[in-house]
N, C-alpha and C positions, 0 to 999 in steps of 0.2 A: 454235831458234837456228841459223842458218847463217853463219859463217865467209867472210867475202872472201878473196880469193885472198894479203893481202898479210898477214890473218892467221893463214890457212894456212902460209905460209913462214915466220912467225916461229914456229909451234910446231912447226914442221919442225924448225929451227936449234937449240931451246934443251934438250937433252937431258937436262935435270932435270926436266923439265914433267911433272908428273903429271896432264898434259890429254890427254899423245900418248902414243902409240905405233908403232914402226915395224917393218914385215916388209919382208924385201926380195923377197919370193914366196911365193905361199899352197900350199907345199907340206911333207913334212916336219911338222914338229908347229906348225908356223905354224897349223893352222885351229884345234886345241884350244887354246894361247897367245891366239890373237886372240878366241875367243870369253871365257876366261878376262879378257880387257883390256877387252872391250863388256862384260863384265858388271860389273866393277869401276868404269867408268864410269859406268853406270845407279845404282850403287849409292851414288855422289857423297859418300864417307865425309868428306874434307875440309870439306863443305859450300861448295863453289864456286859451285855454283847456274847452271854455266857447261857446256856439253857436250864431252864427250870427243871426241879422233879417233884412228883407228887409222888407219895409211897403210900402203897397200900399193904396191911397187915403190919402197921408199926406205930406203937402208941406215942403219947403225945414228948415222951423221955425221949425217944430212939430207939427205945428198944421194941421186938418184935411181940405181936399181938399173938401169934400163935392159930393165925387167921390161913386155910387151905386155901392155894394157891390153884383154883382149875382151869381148867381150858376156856369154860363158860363165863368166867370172871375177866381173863383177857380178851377174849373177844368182845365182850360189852365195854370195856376199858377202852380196845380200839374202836366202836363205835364213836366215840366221843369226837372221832373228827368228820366221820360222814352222817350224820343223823340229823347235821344242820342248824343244830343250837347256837355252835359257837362261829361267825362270820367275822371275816373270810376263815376255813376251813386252817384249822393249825396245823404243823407239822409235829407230829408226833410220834412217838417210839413206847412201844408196850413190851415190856420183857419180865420175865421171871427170873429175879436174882439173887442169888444166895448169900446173902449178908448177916453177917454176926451170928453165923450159924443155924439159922431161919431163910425158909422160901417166903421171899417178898415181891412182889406185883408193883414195879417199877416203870412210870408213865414220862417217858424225858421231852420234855415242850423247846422247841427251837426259838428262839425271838423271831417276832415277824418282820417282814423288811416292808410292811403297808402296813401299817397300826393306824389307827385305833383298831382293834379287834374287839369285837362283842359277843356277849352272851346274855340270852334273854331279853336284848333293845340295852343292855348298861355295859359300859366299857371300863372294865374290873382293871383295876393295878395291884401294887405291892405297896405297901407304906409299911418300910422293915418286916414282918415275919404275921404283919396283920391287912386282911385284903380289904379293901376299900373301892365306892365306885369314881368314879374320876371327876374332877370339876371342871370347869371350861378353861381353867391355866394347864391343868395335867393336859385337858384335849388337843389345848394347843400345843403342846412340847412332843405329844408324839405323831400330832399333826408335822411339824416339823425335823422329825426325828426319819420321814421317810426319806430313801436313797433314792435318785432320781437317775443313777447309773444304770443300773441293774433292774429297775422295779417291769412290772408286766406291762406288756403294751397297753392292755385296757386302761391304764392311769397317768399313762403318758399325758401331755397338756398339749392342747391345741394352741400353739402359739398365737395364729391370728383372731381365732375366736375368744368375743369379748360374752361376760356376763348376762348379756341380754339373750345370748342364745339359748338359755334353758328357760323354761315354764317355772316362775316360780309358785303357780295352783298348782301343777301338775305335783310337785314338789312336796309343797305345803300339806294338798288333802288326800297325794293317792300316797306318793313313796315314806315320807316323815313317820305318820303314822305306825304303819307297819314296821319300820326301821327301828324305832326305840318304845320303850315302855312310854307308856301316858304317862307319868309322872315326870319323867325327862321330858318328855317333850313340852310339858304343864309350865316347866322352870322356863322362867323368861327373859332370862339374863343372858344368853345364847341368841346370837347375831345371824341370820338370815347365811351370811359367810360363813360362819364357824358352824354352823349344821350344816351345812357342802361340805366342807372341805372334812366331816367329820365322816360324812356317805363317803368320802373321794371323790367327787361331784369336782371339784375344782381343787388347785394344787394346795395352797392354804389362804389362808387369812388374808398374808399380806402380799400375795399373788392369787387374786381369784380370777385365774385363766381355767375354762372350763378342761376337763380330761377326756380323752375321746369315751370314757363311760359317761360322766355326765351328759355329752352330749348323745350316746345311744337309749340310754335313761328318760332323758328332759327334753331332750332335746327339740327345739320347735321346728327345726327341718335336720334333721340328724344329714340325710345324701348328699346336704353341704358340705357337712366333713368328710363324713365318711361314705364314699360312693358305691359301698357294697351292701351298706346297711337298709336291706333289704329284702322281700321273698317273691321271687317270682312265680306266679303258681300258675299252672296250664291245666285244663281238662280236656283232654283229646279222644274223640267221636272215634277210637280205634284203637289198635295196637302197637300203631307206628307213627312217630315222629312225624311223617309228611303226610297223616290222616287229618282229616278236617279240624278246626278246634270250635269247641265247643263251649269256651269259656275260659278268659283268661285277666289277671291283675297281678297290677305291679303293686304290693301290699307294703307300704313306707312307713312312716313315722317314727314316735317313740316306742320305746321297747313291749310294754302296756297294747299300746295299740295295735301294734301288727300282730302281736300272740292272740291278742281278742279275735283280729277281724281273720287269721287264719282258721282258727276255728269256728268262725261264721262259714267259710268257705268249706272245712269240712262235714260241718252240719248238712250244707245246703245239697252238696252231691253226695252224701253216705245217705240212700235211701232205704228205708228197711221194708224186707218182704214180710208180706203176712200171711202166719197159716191159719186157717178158721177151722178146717180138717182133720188134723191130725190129733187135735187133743182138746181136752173139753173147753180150754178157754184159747182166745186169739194166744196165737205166739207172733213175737216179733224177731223178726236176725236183721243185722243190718251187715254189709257185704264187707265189712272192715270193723272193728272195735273201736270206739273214737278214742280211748283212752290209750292204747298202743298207737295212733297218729302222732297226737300230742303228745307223746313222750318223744317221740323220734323228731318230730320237728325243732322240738325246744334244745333236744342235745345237739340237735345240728345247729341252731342260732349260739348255744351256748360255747359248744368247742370248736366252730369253725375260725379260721384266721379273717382278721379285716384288715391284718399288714399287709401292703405291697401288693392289693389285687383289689380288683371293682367287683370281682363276682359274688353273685348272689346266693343265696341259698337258693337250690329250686326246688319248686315240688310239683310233679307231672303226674296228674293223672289220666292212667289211660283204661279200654274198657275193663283189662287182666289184671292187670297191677296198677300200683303205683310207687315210682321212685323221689328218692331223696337224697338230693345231691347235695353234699359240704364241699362247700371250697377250703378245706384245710383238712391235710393227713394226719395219721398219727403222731402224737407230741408225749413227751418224756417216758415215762416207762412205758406208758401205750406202746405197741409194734404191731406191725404187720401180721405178725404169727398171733400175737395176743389180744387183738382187738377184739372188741365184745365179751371177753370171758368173766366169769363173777371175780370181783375183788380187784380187780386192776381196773385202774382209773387214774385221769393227771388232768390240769386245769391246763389248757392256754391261756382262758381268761379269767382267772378267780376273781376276779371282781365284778366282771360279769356276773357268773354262778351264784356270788353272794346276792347282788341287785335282785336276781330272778328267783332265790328263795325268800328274801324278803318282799318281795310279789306278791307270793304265791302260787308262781309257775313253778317253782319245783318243791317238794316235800319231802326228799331225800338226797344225799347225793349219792350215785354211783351205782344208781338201782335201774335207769332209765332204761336200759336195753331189757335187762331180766323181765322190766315189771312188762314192757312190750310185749314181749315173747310170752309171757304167761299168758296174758291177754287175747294177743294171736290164738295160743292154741285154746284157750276158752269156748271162743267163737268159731274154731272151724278151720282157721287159715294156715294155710302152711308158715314153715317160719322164714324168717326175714333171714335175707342173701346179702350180705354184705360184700362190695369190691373194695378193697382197700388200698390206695394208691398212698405213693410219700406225697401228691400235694391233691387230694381228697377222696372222699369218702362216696360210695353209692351204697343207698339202703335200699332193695327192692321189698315190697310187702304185696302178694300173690293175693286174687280175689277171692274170698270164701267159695267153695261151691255147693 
């Protein structure tokens, strides 16, 4: 939904609107404030079904601050939905709009169709034209406020899997944590249920059937459900498929664990050369950057499909390279022509995405490939070869020399 100019100015004007919000400058605690405001927007507690604006350069009247409108100020404005604060990522629209005779810096928040949405571990609302964090009735309303029509695969429910199939240690001491502030998580009036169902862990309260994220998350045999959830990783004594292999595992579990033990497996064969030679102290290179493995890997478990297919991620190392196969192509703006390029980026599984920044597997979103490729060329390596098919992806990464 986008907003004409004339209904712009009337949610300028009306200062009870629990649609708007106004900065008069994004400086000062204006950026924590205004992400707190896009998140309670996304989060559409009212049920308006209508999208938020946050206005920047307009005082707290409506009318304009007289605040310069640059390029650098938008782009930081659109920051606000890949930098990973606000989970799952909001949809959001940053324009410069000429209202009441002033250039205004105009952020429009879509309602989310998987709320709760958070920022900072707290799941912000609207209470009329003042933002508030939520209590466990708000959580349950928009716990139940999700569309089960439309919603992403990742949150779909496992009809036959019951409750016992996720970890609730796993839960309690690795995910909870990281998920909300210590203070939320301190309050003890919040039911073992209603924190799942607040991750998306499970559908709600009074359906706690796990989601196929709970169980790739928690899950204590996740290949139960989901038979692709998975890495298969080969080290091959060669350059070709029917060379000898030299080491291979089928890498399972929860989500936590297979990211851990794939990067045991990169440690163990990334071995670095040493020069004692060339310069006054040892130098070390190792023949790959582990920090560009680990990015490619995780975008491949992140954005690969688990719909309608058992396959795996794979990851083949051979003695020249090594490849990285997704089983799932490009999805919504992603294409063929524009895959890997800076600034385009689309979730198949945003719930995923959220789960693995609140991990700590990821620190950004939509940087994975760039921050690779820097890395690559860092250390020496050429850069990554992408094939890109409608139903998956090859990453090649070429051996330093």
């Amino acid at each position: 939904m986008i907003y004409s100019d004339d209904e712009l100015q009337t949610l300028l004007g009306d200062i009870e609107s629990d649609l708007a919000e106004r900065k008069e400058a994004w400086k000062g605690d204006a950026p924590q404030t205004g992400r707190q405001a896009v998140c309670a927007f996304a989060n559409d507690l009212p049920g308006h079904r209508k999208a938020g604006v946050l206005f920047i350069g307009v005082r707290n009247d409506g009318t304009p601050s007289g605040l310069i409108i640059t390029d650098e100020l938008l782009r930081t404005l659109s920051d606000i939905k890949t930098d990973g604060n606000i989970l799952p990522p909001p949809t959001i629209l940053v324009e410069k709009r000429n209202l009441k005779g002033a250039d205004i810096a105009v952020v429009t928040v879509q309602p989310s169709d998987t709320p709760p949405v958070r920022y900072g571990g707290r799941i912000w609302i609207r209470s009329g034209p003042r933002r508030a964090v939520a209590n466990p009735q708000d959580e349950r309303i928009l716990n139940e406020k999700r569309r089960y029509r439309d919603i992403p695969f990742d949150i779909q429910p496992l009809p036959s899997c019951n409750l016992s199939e996720l970890s609730q240690t796993l839960f309690e001491l690795e995910y909870l944590p990281n998920a909300f502030a210590p203070d939320v998580v301190a309050a003890n009036e919040r039911s073992y249920e209603q924190r799942l169902a607040s991750c998306r862990m499970i559908s709600s309260v009074n359906d706690p059937t796990p989601t196929i994220l709970g169980v790739l998350v928690l899950g204590i045999s996740p290949r139960d459900w989901v038979p692709g959830a998975y890495i298969q990783f080969l080290r091959i004594a060669g350059t070709e498929m029917s060379d000898p292999i030299q080491d291979e595992a089928r890498i399972d579990g929860a989500l936590g664990q297979v990211l851990r033990r794939i990067d045991e497996k990169i440690d163990a064969h990334n071995l670095s050369k040493v020069d004692i030679i060339s310069a006054d102290r040892e130098l070390r290179s190792a023949a790959y950057p582990r920090v560009a493995l680990q990015q490619l890997i995780r975008n491949a478990v992140m954005h690969r499909t688990y719909e309608s297919t058992n396959a795996p991620v794979r990851f083949h190392w051979y003695d020249d390279r090594i490849e990285i196969i997704n089983p799932g192509g490009p999805f919504g703006i992603v294409t063929q022509e524009n895959f890997g390029r800076p600034g385009i980026t689309d979730y198949r599984n945003p719930n995923l995405a959220d789960a693995m920044k609140v991990m700590g597997f990821v620190q950004r979103f939509g940087i994975g490939i760039q921050t690779a490729r820097a890395e690559l060329k860092r250390n020496g390596n050429p850069d990554i070869e992408f094939q890109v098919e409608p139903m998956n992806v090859l990453a090649t990464v070429r051996r330093r020399q």
